[in-house]
N, C-alpha and C positions, 0 to 999 in steps of 0.2 A: 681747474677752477682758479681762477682771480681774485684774490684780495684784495680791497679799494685800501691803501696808504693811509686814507684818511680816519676809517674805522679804525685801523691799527696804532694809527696817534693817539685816537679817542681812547681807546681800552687802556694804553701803557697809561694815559694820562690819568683817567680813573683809578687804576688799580695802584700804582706807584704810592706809597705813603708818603703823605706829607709831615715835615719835618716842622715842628712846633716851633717857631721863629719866639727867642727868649729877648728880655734887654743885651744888647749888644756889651761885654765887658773892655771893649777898647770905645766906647763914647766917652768923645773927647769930653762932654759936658759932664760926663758923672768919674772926671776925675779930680774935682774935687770933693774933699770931704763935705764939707757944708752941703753940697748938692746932692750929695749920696744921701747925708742924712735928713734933709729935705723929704727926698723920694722917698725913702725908708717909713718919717713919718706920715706923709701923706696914702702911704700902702695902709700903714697901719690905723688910720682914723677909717678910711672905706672898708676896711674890714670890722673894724669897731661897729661900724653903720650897719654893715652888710648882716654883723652878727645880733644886731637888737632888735633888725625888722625878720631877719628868722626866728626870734627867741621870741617876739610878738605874735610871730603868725603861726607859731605852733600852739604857743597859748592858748588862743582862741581856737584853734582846730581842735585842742584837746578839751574842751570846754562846753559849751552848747552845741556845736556840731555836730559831737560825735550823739550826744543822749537824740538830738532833733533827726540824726541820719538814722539811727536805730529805730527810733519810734514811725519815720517813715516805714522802713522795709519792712517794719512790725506792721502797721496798717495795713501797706501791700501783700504781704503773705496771706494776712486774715483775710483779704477782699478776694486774693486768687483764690483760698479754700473754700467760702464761701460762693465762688463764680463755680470751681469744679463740682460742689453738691449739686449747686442744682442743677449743674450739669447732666450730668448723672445720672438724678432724679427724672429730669427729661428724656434723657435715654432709656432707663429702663421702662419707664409709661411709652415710649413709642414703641419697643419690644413687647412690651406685651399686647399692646396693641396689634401688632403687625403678627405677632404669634395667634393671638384671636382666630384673625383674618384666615392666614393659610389653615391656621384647621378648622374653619366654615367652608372656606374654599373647597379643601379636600372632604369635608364631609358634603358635599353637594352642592353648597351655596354658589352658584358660581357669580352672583352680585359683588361678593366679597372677595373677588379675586383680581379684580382691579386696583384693590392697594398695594 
């Protein structure tokens, strides 16, 4: 059996982990300090941001969401238990129904045996 080269590039290539490429600590640009602390701040306002629009959107997730999700899946459970009665209900009237039937059938009817 033959392996194609090229499958076997494919798999190493997938399978291989990729190394998490960081800021470079010999750029030449962050050595000085003003630049570094440039960067530093600018890290740290996009994380500021990044942490007001998560403190926001949990907010509100923890807020009318979660009561309007509840009171959805409430409606919906009511509506499936009410789908399975009368389910149900229709099944046991065609059983008895159909139970009828076979014992007319068996007692002679034989009109009633075509249900």
């Amino acid at each position: 059996m033959r392996i194609n080269p090229f499958i076997c590039a494919a798999l190493v290539t997938v399978l291989m982990p990729t190394v998490a490429l960081a800021d470079d600590p010999n750029d030449a640009t962050m050595r000085n300090p003003a630049a570094r602390a440039r960067d530093r701040e600018m890290t740290r306002q996009l994380n500021l941001v990044e942490k007001a629009r998560v403190r926001q959107r949990d907010a509100h997730a923890d807020d009318g969401d979660a009561a309007g999700e509840y009171a959805a899946r409430s409606r919906d459970h009511k509506r499936a238990v009410a789908n399975y009665a009368r389910s149900r209900a229709q099944y046991e009237r065609d059983m008895t129904e159909w139970r009828r039937a076979v014992a007319a059938c068996r007692a002679g009817n034989y009109s009633a045996c075509d249900n």
